[in-house]
ROZA-449452 format. One record per residue: residue in three letters; x, y, z of N, C-alpha, C in turn. Coordinates in steps of 0.2 Angstrom, whole numbers, plus 5000, padded with zeros to 4 digits. Layout:
alaXYZXYZXYZ
...
***
This chain:
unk478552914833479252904836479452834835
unk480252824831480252724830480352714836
unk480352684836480452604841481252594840
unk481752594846482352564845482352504844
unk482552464842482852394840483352354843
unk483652304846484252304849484852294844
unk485452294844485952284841486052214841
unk486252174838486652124837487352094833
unk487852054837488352064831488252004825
unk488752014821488351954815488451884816
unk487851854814488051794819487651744810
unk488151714807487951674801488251594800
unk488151554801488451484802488751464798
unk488351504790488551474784489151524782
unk489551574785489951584783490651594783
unk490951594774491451554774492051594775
unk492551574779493251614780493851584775
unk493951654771494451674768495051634769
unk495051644777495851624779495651584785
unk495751504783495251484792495751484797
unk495751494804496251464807496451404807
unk497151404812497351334811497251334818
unk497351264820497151224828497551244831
unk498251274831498951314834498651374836
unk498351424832497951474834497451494837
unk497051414838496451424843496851424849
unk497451404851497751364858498051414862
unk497651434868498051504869498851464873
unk499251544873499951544875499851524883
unk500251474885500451464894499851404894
unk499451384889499051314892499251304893
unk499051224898499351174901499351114895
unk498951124890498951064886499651094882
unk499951144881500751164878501151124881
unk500951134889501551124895501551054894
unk501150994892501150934891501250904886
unk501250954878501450924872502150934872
unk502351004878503351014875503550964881
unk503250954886503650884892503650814888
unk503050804883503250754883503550734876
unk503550774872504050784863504850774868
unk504950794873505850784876505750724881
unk505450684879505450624884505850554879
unk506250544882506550464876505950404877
unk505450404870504950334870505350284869
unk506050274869506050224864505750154868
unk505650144876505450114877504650104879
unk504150154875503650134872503850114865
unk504050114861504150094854504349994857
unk504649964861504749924861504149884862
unk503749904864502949874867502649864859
unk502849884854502549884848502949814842
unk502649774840502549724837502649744829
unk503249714825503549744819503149734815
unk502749704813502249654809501549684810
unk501149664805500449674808500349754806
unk499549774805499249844802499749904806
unk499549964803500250014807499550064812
unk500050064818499550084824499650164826
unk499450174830499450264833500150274834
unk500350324834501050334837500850334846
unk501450304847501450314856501250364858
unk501650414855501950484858501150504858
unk500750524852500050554852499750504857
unk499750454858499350424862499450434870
unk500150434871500150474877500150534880
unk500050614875499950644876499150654876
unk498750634873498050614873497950584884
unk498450514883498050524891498150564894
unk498750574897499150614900498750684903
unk498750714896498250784895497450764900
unk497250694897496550654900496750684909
unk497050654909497250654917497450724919
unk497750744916497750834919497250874919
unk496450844915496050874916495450834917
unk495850764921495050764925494650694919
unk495150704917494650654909495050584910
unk494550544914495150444916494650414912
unk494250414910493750344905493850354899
unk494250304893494450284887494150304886
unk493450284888492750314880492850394880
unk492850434887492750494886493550534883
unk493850504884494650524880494450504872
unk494050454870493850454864493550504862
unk493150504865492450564862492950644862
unk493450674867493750724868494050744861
unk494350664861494850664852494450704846
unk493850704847493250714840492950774841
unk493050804850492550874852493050934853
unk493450914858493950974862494550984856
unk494651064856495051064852495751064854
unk495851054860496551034863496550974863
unk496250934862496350884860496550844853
unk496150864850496350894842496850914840
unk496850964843497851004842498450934844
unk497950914851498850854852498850804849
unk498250764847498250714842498250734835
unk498350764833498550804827497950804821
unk497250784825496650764820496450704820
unk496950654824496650574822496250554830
unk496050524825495350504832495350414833
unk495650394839495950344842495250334846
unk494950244846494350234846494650214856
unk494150204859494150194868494450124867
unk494450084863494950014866495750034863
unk495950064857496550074857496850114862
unk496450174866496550194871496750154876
unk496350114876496150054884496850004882
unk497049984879497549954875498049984878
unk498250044875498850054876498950074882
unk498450104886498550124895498750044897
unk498249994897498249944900498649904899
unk499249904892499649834889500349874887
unk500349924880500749954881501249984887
unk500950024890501050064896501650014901
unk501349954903501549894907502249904909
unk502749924906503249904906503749984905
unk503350034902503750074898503550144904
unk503250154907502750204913503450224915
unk503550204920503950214924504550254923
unk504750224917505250254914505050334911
unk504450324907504250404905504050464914
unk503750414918504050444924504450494926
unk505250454928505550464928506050504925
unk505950504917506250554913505850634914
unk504950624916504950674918505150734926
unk505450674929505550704936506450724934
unk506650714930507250714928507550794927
unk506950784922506750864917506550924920
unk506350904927506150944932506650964936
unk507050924936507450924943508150964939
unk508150954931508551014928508551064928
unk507751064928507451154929507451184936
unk507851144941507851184945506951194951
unk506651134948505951154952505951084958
unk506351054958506350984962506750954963
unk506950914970507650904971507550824972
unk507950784969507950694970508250674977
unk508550714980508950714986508650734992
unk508250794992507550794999507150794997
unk506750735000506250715000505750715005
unk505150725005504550705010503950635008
unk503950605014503650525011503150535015
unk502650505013502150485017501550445008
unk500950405015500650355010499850365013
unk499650355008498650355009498250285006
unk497650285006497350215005496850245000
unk496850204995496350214989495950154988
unk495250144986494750104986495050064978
unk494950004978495149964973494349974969
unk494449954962493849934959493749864958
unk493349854965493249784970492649784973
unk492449724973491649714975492049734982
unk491749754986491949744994491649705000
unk490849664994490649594996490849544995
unk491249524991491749474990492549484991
unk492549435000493249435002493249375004
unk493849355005494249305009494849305012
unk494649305018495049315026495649255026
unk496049265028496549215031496349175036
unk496049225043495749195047495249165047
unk494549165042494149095039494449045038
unk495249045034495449005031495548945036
unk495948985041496348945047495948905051
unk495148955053494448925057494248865051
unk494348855045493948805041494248755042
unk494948775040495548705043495448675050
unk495248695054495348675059494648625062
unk494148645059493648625059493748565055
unk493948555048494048495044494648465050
unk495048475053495748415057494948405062
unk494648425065494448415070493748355068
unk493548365064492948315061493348255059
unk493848275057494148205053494648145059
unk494748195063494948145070494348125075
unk493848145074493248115077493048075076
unk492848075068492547995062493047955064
unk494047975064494447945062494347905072
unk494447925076494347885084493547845084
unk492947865082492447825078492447775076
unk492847755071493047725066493447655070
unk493847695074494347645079493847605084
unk493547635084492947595090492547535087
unk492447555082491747505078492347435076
unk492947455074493147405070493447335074
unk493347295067493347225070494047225074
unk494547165077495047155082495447145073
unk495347095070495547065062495547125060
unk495247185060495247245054495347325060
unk495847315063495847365068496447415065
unk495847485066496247545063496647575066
unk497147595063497847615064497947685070
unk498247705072498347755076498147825073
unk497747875074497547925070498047965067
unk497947975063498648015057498648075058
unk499348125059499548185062499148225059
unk498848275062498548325055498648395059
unk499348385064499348455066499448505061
unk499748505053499548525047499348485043
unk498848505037498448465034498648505027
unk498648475021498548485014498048435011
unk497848445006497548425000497748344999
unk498548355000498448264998498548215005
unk498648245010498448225017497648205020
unk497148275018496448245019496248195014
unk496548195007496448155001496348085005
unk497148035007497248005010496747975017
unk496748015021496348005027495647975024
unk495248025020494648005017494547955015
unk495047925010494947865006495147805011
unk495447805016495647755024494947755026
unk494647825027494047805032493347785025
unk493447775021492947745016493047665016
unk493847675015494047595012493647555018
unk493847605027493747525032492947545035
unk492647595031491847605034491347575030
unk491547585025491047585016490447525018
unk490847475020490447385021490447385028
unk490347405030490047375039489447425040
unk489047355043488347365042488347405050
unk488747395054488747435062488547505062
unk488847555057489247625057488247655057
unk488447685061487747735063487647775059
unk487047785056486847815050487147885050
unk487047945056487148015055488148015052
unk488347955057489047955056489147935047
unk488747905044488847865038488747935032
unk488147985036487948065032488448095031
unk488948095038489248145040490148125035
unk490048055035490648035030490648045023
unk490048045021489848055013489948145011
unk489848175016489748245016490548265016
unk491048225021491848245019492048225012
unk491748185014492048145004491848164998
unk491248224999491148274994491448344994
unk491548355000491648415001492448425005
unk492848395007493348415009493948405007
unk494048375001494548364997494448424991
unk493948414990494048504985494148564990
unk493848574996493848625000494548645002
unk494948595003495748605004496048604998
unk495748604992496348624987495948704985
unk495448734988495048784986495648814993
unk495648804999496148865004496648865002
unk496848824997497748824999497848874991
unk497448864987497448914981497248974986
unk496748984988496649074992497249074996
unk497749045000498349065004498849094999
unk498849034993499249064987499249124987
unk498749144985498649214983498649244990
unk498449254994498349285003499349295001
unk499649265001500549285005500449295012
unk500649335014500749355019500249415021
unk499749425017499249465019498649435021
unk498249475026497649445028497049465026
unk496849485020496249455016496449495008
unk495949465005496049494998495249494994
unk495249544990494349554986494349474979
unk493949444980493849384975493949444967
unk493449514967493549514960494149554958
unk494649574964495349594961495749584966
unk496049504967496649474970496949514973
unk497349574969497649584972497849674980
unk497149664977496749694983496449684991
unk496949734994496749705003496349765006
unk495949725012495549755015495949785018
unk495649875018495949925022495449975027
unk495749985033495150035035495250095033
unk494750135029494750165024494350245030
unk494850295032494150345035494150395030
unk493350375026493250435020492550445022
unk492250435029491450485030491750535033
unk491150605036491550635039491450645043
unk491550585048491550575055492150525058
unk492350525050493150485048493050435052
unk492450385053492350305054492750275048
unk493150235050493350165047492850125044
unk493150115038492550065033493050015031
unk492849955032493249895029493449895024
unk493549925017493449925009494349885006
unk494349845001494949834996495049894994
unk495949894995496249964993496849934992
unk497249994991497849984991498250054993
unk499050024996499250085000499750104996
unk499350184995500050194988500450244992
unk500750254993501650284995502050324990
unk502050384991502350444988503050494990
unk503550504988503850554988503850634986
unk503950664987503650734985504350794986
unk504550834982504850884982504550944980
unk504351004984503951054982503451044979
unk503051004982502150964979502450934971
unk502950914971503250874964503050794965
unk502850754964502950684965503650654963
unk504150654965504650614965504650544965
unk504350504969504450444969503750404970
unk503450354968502950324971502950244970
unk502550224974502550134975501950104978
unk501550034976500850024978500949984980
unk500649964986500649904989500049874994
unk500249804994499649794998499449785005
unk500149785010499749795017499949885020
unk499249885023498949945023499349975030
unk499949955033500550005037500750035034
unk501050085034501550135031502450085033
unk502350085038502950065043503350015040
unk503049965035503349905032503449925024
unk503350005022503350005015504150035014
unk504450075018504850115018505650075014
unk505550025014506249975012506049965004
unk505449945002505349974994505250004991
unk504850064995505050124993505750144991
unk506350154996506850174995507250144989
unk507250084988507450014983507150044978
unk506350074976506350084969506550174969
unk506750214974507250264971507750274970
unk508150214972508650214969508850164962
unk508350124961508450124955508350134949
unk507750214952507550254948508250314943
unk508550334949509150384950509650344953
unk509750304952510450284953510550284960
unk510450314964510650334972509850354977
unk510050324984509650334987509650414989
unk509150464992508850524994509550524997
unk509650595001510050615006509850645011
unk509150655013508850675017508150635018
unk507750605023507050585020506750645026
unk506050665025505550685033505050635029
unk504850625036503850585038503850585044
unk503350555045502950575050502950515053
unk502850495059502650425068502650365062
unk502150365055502150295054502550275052
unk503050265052503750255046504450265054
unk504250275060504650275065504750225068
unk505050165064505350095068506050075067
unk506250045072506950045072507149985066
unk506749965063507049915056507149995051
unk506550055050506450095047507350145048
unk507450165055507750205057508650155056
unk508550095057509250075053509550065046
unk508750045043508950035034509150125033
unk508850185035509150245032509850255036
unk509950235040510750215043511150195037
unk510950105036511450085030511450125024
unk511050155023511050185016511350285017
unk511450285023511850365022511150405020
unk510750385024509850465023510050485029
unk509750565030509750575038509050575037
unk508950565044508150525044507650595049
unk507350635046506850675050506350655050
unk506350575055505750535055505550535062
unk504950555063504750565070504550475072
unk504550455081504550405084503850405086
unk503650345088502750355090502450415095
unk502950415100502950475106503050515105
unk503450535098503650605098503550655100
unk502650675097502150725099502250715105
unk501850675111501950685117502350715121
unk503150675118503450705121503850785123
unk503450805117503450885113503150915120
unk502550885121501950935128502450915134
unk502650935137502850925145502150905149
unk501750955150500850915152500750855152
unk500850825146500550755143501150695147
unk501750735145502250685147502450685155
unk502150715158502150705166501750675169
unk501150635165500550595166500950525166
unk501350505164501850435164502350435168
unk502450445174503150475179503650395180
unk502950315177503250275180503550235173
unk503550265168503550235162504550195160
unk504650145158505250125158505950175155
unk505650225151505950265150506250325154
unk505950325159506050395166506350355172
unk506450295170507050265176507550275176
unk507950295183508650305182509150255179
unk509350255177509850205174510950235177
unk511150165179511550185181511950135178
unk512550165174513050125167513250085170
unk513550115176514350055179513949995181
unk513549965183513249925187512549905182
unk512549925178512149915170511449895174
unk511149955178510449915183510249965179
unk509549975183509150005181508750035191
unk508450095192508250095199507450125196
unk507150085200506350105199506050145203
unk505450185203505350245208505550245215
unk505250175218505550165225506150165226
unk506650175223507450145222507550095223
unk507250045223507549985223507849965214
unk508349905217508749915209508449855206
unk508549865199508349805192508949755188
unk508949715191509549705190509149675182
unk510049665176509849635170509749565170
unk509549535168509149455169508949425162
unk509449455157509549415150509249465145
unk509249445139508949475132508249445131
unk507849465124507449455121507349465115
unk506949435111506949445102506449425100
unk506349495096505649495094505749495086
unk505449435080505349445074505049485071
unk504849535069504349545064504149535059
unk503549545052503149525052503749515043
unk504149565044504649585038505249535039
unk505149505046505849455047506449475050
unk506349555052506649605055506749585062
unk507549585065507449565072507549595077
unk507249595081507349645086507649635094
unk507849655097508449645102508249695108
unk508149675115508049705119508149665127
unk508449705132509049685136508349675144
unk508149635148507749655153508049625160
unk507649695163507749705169507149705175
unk507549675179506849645185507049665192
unk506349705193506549705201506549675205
unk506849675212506949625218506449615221
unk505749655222505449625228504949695227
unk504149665222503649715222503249685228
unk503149655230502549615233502449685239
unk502649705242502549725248502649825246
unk502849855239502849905238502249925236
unk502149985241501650055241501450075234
unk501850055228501750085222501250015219
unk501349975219501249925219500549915215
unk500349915209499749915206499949995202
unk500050035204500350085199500850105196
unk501150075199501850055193501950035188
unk501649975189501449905186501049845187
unk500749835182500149805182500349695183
unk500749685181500949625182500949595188
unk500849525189500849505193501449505201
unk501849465198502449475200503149535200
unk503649525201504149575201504149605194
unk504149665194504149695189504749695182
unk504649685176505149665173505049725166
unk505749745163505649815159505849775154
unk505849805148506549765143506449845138
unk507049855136507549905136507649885127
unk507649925123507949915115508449975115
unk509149945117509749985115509650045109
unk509649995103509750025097509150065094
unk508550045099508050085095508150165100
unk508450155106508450195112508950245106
unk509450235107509750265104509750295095
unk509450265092508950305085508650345090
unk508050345093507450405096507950465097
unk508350475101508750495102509150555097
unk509350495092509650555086509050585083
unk508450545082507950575080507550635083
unk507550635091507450685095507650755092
unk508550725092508950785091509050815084
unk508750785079508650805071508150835071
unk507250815074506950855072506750905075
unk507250905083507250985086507751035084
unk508051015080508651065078508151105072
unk508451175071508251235067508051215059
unk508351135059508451125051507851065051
unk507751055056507250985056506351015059
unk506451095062505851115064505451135058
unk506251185052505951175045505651125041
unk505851065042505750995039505150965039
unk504950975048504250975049503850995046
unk503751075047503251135043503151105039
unk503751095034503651085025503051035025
unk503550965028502950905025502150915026
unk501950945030501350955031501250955025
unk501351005023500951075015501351045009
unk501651005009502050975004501950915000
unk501950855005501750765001500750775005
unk500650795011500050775011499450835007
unk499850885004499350934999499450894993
unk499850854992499850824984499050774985
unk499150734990498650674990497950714992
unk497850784994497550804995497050844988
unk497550864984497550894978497150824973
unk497550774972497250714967496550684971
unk496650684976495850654980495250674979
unk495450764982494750804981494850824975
unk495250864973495250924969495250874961
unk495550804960495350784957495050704954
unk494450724961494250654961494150574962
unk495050564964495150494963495150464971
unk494750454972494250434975494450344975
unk494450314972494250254968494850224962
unk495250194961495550164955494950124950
unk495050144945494650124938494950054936
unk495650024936495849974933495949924938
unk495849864936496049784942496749784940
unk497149724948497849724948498249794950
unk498749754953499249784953499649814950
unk499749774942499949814938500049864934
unk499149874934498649914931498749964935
unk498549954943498650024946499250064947
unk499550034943500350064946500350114940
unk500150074933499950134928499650184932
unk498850174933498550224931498750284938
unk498950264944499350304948500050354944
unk500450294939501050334937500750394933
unk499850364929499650434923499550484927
unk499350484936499150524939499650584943
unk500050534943500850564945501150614940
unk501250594934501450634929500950684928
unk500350674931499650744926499950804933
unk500150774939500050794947500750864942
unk501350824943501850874938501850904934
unk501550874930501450934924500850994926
unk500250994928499851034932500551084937
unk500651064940501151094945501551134942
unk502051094936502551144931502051194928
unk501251174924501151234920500751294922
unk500751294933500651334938501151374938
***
């Protein structure tokens, strides 16, 4: 009896085809790499063409080089070299480069240098493209922002507040030696009254040092530790003060930054999963979103939400011409500088206020009975009546600056006479007569804001945001890894967020 044998189909390596395919053929219909060579053949490069140099050997075309990243980012692919090697392997990558194989620095090149100037605008003509086709609206929007790790040593930082502890330390040694200095010298050679150093720079401790050398240097009196201790400023404290005031430089108004990317601030980062807080350099990128579409976004370095909202809206409106006509987010974006600039500019605002949740629960909100805002208030007589009734009478204003230069304005009121009141410790906690201060106009915001996001169009406005701006950051984090930015600077990251924003839509459109 034979033996069956298995079947196999033919399998020969050396064999030649008649008719070979073409690279169009391999590429099935409804890819996502289609969906990314036809967005971006209708994008206007002229302004990557300006980034190129008339002169000089002739280079890749833009357009294949950006569909090359683009495509990289759509799938997951951020390392030049590995976008190199794709160019020579993947045949969808072969198909968008049309066969030419672009080496990991003119890659790196063109992300990093090219890109600088022209990004935003291919951006933007994509959200444009979209918003023709009916899948995204420039006018409602959902905003909210997350923290990404810089690619930043996160052992090398520099605090504002070392800076301020170091200064203070250098005025207080140098008024020491300098009252020192005043005691030892001759009545003929007696030193001057100590020099102001309630602030100090560089050419102010310059000066002091070189006074306390000139009247120390030759007197045989000066105590040896004192004589260490003046050689040691005079090495050390004239460069140490041109070393803070370069770090303040760069610090601005932020309080620290990573030595190996400037332009990176320490954030509390919760990414275990017990969502402890970890110090790390990041940056807070800030997103708009229309049906999981990225509309708008912005990178910045202090890590509030609350003080981003005013450049966010400035770069959507210079993107489109006109500010949104709708904004939703969420408590951190709920300040009355927030809730007046969407004033000036004609947005209605579905932006919730710190309390809002709470005040949603009646349970929770019954637990504060003594809180300044459950006080009677009585117009004609503009007082205020605290739980015991006694009245508050108004006893002036107040003004609070913010950190943005923002000013704030709030009216207070003081009771008559807590000393001897039974509530007295639970009420309030100060010492004296109890005093409220009252913000009109932020009273008044909460108020419209109350009644926007209780209404039938703002309960909707809620639901959405949820499943709308924070499924985007949740889609690029987890689902695709970005974890961490790959490039230093500001700059850079705004690229390589804008390549990630574009890959976020084009994925979305060829879904």
């Amino acid at each position: 009896m034979a033996v069956r044998q298995p079947v196999f189909k033919p399998y020969n390596q050396q064999q030649i085809l008649a008719i070979p395919p073409t690279l169009e053929e391999l590429i099935p219909k409804g890819h996502p790499v289609r969906t990314v060579n036809e967005i971006i053949n209708k994008l206007d490069i002229e302004p990557l063409l300006k980034a190129y140099h008339i002169k000089g050997s002739s280079s890749y075309h833009p357009q294949l080089l950006l569909k090359v990243l683009v495509y990289g980012y759509v799938t997951n692919i951020y390392s030049s070299r590995k976008l190199a090697a794709a160019c020579r392997e993947s045949v969808y990558f072969m198909w968008l480069s049309s066969m030419s194989y672009p080496d990991h620095n003119t890659i790196n090149r063109f992300r990093g240098v090219r890109l600088k100037h022209a990004l935003r605008s291919v951006f933007e003509d994509v959200v444009k493209l979209l918003a023709d086709e009916g899948v995204l609206s420039i006018e409602q929007i959902n905003t909210d922002g997350t923290k990404i790790e810089a690619n930043a040593n996160k052992y090398t930082f520099v605090w504002k507040k070392s800076i301020q502890n170091n200064k203070e330390k250098i005025k207080k040694q140098l008024t020491e030696i300098w009252q020192y200095a005043q005691q030892i010298a001759l009545d003929e050679d007696r030193m001057p009254e100590p020099p102001d150093l309630s602030t100090i720079d560089s050419e102010k401790v310059n000066a002091v040092v070189e006074k306390l050398n000139e009247k120390l240097a030759g007197k045989d009196n000066v105590d040896k530790k004192v004589r260490a201790k003046l050689s040691y400023i005079t090495r050390n404290f004239p460069s140490n003060m041109v070393k803070y005031e370069q770090q303040e430089a760069i610090l601005g108004s932020r309080n620290s930054y990573s030595k190996t990317d400037p332009d990176a601030t320490f954030m509390r980062m919760k990414e275990d999963h017990m969502l402890n807080g970890q110090l790390k350099p990041g940056y807070n990128v800030q997103i708009s979103t229309s049906n999981q579409f990225i509309v708008n976004y912005t990178i910045h370095h202090n890590p509030t939400d609350t003080s981003t909202l005013s450049a966010h809206i400035a770069q959507h409106e210079a993107s489109f011409g006109a500010a949104p006509k709708t904004l939703t987010a969420d408590a951190g974006y709920g300040s009355e500088e927030n809730y007046t600039l969407l004033e000036q500019k004609h947005i209605t605002p579905f932006v919730k206020y710190g309390m809002f949740d709470r005040e949603q629960n009646e349970t929770q909100g019954s637990k504060y009975p003594f809180a300044a805002g459950k006080l009677y208030y009585n117009q004609e007589k503009d007082c205020y009546i605290c739980p015991m009734g006694q009245i508050m009478n108004y006893i002036g204003e107040s003004q609070n600056k913010t950190s943005t230069g923002f000013v704030q304005t709030a009216k207070r009121y003081q009771a008559q006479n807590c000393a001897n009141c039974p509530l007295n410790g639970a009420c309030h906690k100060s010492k004296g007569n109890r005093i409220i201060e009252i913000n009109e106009n932020l009273k008044r915001q909460k108020k419209r804001a109350h009644e926007l996001l209780n209404s039938e169009e703002g309960i909707q406005r809620r639901k959405k945001r949820c499943y709308d701006v924070e499924s985007v950051f949740a889609n690029i984090k987890q689902n695709h890894g970005v974890r961490r930015f790959m490039l230093r600077g500001k700059e850079k990251v705004a690229i390589e967020w804008g390549l990630l924003a574009i890959a976020q839509n084009i994925r979305k459109k060829a879904a």
